[in-house]
BABA-862170 format. One record per residue (C-alpha): x, y, z. Coordinates in steps of 0.5 Angstrom, whole numbers, plus 2048, in hexadecimal, padded with zeros to 3 digits. Last residue first. Example, Ala and Ser with C-alpha at 12.3 -4.5 7.8 and 13.67 -1.06 7.14 Angstrom:
81B7FE80E/8197F7810/
***
This chain:
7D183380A/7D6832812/7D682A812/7D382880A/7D882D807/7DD82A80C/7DC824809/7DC825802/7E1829802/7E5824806/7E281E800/7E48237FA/7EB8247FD/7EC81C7FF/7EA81A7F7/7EE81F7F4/7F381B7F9/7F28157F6/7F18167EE/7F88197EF/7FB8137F3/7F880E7EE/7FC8127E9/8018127EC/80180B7EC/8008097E6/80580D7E4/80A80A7E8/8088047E5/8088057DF/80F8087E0/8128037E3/80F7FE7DE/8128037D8/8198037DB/81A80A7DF/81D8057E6/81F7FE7E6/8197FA7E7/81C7F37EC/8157F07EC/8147F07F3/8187F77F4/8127F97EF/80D7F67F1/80D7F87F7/80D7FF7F6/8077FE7F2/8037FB7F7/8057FF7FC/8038057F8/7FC8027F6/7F78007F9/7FA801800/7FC8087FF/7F78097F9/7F18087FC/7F380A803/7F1811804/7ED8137FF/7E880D800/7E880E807/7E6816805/7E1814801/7DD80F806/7DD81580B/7DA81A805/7D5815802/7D381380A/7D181A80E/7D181A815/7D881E816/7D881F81E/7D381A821/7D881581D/7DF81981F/7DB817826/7D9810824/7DF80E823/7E3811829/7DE80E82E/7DF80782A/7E780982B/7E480A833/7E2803834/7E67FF82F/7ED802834/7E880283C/7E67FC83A/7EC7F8838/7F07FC83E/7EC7F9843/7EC7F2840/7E67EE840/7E57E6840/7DE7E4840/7DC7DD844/7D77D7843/7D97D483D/7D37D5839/7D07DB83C/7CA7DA840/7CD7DA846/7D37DF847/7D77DF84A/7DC7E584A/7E57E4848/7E97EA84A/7F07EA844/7F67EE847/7FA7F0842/7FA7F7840/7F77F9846/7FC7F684A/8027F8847/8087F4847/8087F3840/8077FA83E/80A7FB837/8097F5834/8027F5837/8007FC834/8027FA82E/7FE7F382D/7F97F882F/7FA7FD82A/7FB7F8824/7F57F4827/7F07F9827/7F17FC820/7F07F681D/7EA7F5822/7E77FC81F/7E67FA818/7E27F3819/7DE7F5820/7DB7FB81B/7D97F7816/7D57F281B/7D17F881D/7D17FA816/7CE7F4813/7C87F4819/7C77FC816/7C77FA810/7C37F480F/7BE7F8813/7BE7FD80E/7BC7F8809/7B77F580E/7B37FC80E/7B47FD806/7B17F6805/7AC7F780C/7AA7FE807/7A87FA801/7A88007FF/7AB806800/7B18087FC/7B380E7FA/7B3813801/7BC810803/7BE80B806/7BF806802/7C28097FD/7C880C802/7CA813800/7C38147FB/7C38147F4/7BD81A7F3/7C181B7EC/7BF8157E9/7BB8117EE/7BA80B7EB/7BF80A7E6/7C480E7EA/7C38087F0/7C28027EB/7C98057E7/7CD8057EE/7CA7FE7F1/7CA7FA7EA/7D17FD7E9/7D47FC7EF/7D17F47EF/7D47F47E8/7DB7F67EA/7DB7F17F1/7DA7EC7EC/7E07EE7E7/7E47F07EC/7E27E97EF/7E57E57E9/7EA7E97E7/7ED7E87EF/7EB7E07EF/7EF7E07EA/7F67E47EC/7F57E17F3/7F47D97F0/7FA7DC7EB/7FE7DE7F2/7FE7D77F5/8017D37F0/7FD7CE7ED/7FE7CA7F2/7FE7CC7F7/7F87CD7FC/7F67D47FE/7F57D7805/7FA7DC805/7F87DF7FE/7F27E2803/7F67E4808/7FA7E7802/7F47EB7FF/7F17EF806/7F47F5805/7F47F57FF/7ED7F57FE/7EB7FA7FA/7E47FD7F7/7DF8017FC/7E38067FE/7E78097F8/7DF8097F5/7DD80E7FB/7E38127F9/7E28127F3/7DB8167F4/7DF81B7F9/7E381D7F2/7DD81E7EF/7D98227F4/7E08267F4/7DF8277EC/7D78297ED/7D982E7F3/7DE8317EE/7DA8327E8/7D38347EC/7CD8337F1/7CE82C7EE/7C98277EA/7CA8207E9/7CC81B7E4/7CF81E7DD/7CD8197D9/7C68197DC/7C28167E2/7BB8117E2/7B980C7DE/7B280A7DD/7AC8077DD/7AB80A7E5/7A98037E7/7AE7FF7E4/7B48047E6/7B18037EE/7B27FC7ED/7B87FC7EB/7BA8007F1/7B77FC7F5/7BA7F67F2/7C17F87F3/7C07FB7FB/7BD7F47FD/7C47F07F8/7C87F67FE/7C47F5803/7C57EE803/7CD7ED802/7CE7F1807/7C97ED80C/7CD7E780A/7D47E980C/7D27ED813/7D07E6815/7D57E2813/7DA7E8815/7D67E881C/7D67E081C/7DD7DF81B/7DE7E4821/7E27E0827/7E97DF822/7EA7E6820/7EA7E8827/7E87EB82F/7E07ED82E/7E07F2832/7DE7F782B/7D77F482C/7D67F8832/7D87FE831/7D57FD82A/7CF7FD82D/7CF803830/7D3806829/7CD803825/7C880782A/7CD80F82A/7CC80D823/7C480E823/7C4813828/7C8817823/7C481781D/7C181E81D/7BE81F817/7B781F81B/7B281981A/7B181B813/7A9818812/7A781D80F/7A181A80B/7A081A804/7A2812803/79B810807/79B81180F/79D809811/7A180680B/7A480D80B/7A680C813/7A8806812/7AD80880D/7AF80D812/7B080A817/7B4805814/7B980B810/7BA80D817/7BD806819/7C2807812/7C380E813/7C780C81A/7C9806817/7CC80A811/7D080F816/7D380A81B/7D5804814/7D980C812/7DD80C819/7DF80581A/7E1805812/7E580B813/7E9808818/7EB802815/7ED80680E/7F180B814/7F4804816/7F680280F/7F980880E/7FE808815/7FF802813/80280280C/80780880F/809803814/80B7FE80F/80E80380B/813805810/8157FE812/8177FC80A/8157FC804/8137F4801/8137F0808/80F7F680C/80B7F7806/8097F0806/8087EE80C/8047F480E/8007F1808/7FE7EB80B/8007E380A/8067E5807/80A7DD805/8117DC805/8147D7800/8157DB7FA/8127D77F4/80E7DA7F0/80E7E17F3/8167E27F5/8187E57FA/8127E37FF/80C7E07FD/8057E47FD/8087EA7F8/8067E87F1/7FF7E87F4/8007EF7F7/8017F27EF/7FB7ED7EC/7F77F17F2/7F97F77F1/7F77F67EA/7F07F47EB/7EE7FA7F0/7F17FF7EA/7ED7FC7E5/7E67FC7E9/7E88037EB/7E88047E4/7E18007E3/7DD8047E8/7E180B7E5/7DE8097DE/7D78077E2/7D780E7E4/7DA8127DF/7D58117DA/7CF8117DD/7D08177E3/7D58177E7/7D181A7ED/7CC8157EC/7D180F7EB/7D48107F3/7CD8127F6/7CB80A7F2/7D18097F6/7D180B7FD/7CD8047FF/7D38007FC/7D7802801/7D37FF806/7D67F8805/7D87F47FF/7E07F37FF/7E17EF804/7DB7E9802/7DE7EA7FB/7E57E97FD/7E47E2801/7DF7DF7FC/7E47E07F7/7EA7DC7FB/7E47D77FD/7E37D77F5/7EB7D67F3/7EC7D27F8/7EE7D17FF/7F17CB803/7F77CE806/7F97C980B/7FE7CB811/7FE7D3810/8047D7814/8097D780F/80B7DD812/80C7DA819/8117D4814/8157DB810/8167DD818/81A7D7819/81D7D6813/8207DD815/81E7E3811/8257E7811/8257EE814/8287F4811/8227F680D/8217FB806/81F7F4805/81E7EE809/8237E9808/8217E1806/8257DD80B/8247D5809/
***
């Protein structure tokens, strides 16, 4: 059976659909499909959101939480109907990514203009993990140092975190040899749980801290500004770190690709999509409204980080540990991505070159296996994007305004517009009817709160640069 690609000359060859419908027995189901969004979207964002609510105050905070909330499950529902190719019941091939998916719906030029943000996104994310390791480590020593000098003591350690990154780019360097996907289960096991730890740690030391002082800290409004204009950017930024912390789409169709049918693949996605929305969504809420509850308007940028909590001191100790492991791992899982696509490239296009493609293999005893295989240009190319990453790090060390920027930048694209233009050719809408308008709209409106984000987080960012 032919099926023709849209806004696409070529044909999709019965051939081409077999490589597309790679997977042999898809055994997954509604909860092993939730287990798999929870497990990606929980991770250091959710530290910025207590900062987040502070900025917003105790109405538009927890308001903003449940409308991205809203947003996130749309796009989701919108990219389940995507999964089979043409037609959403019944259509014979199955997209197991979402480059697939945008390249099939909308064509060569989209699909390049998809990567171009999802790389930005990865990228970001390799330097923001930089930046919170480095307060991570430096927040150790100075929980340490409370524990050991009393609560009053100095203990700031300079403000200066840049030893701290140029250690996690060091070991990066090193880790970021590992070849694939398929040689770092365990990383992403381990990044997975040490996520899940800090974040229930932060939570119940943020509790804890409202049951000690009797009361709820924060206000309506949320913090102060030195005035109208400065609030309003603060704001803004504030959304910016919620739009970071909440999709998945990026990740929706590998899931879906992994369930049985029947039922039909796309009503498991539809369900376990609410009912990680709704999880993910109270998670969020329990650590943004915590945080304000028991800080108020001292909410600092990570709540583990920051003076509030000293006691016990090895909890905080070991939830700042459980960081900085999830992170290393973190890194690994943004950055091979973005390995593989250049050095697929590379290959491709230099075959003959020998080093490109020529591989050395080490012996060495205590390695299980015996024998290392290097690739000289696999370590000069990961070797220097770590160096770029820890340097942009060193450069803008400040993790509310970097979070807010990555949020900005690609909430909407890869939440929302690519979603709803899919839909659209998908389902055949003709222009200016009330589903198209809907839809548009919907997106416009995404796209302003978007980039009133990215205009508070640059203005953040600069601020905190040369301010």
């Amino acid at each position: 059976m032919d099926i023709k690609e849209n806004d696409e000359s070529r044909v999709i060859t019965p051939t081409e659909l077999q490589l597309h419908d790679s997977v042999s027995a898809r055994t997954g189901t509604l909860w092993t499909a939730v287990t798999h969004i929870i497990t990606g979207v929980i991770g250091a964002g959710v530290l910025s959101l207590a900062w987040a609510t502070a900025k917003l105050g105790w109405i538009a905070g927890p308001a903003a939480l449940i409308a991205f909330a809203g947003v996130t499950l749309l796009s989701a529902f919108l990219l389940s109907d995507c999964y089979r190719f043409p037609d959403p019941d019944n259509g014979p091939l199955r997209l197991n990514s979402y480059s697939q998916a945008v390249k099939l719906y909308l064509g060569k030029k989209n699909e390049i203009v998809c990567g171009v943000v999802v790389y930005i996104s990865l990228f970001g994310c390799g330097i923001a993990y930089t930046i919170v390791t480095a307060t991570c480590i430096r927040a150790i020593m100075k929980s340490n140092c409370y524990h050991r000098e009393g609560h009053n003591a100095t203990c700031s350690f300079g403000d200066n975190n840049n030893y701290f990154m140029l250690l996690f780019g060091l070991t990066q360097i090193f880790m970021s040899q590992i070849p694939n996907f398929h040689n770092m289960l365990w990383l992403s096991l381990v990044a997975a749980i040490m996520s899940f730890t800090y974040s229930f740690i932060g939570m119940g030391l943020a509790l804890g801290k409202i049951i000690e002082k009797g009361k709820i800290e924060g206000s309506v409004r949320g913090s102060p500004a030195e005035n109208r204009g400065a609030k309003v950017l603060l704001a803004f930024q504030a959304l910016g770190n919620i739009a970071f912390s909440y999709p998945f789409s990026i990740i929706l169709l590998e899931i879906q690709d992994t369930l049985r049918s029947p039922p039909a693949e796309k009503q498991t996605m539809k369900k376990a999509s609410a009912v990680a929305v709704f999880i993910q969504t109270f998670f969020f809420f329990c650590c943004g409204c915590f945080g304000y509850a028991a800080f108020g308007d001292l909410t600092p940028g990570n709540l583990l980080t920051g003076s509030g909590f000293y006691e016990p001191f090895w909890l905080v100790d070991f939830a700042n540990a459980c960081i900085v492991l999830h992170l290393v791992g973190g890194y690994q899982v943004y950055s091979q991505p973005i390995f593989a696509a250049v050095e697929r490239w590379l290959t491709k296009k230099y075959p003959q070159n020998k080093f490109i493609a020529r591989f050395y293999g080490f012996n060495l005893p205590l390695l299980r296996g015996g024998t290392v295989r290097l690739n000289p240009m696999r370590m000069c190319l990961r070797t220097m994007y770590v160096l770029i990453t820890t340097g942009v790090a060193v450069m803008f060390p400040y993790f509310n305004e970097v979070l807010g920027v990555l949020g900005a930048i690609g909430f909407w694209p890869l939440a929302v517009y690519f979603p709803v233009e899919m839909c659209i050719l998908q389902k055949k809408i003709r222009s200016w009817t009330r589903p198209w308008l809907l839809l548009r709209g919907f997106s416009f409106v995404c796209l302003l709160v978007c980039l009133l984000s990215l205009v508070g987080s640059i203005y953040g960012l600069v601020g905190a640069k040369f301010g």
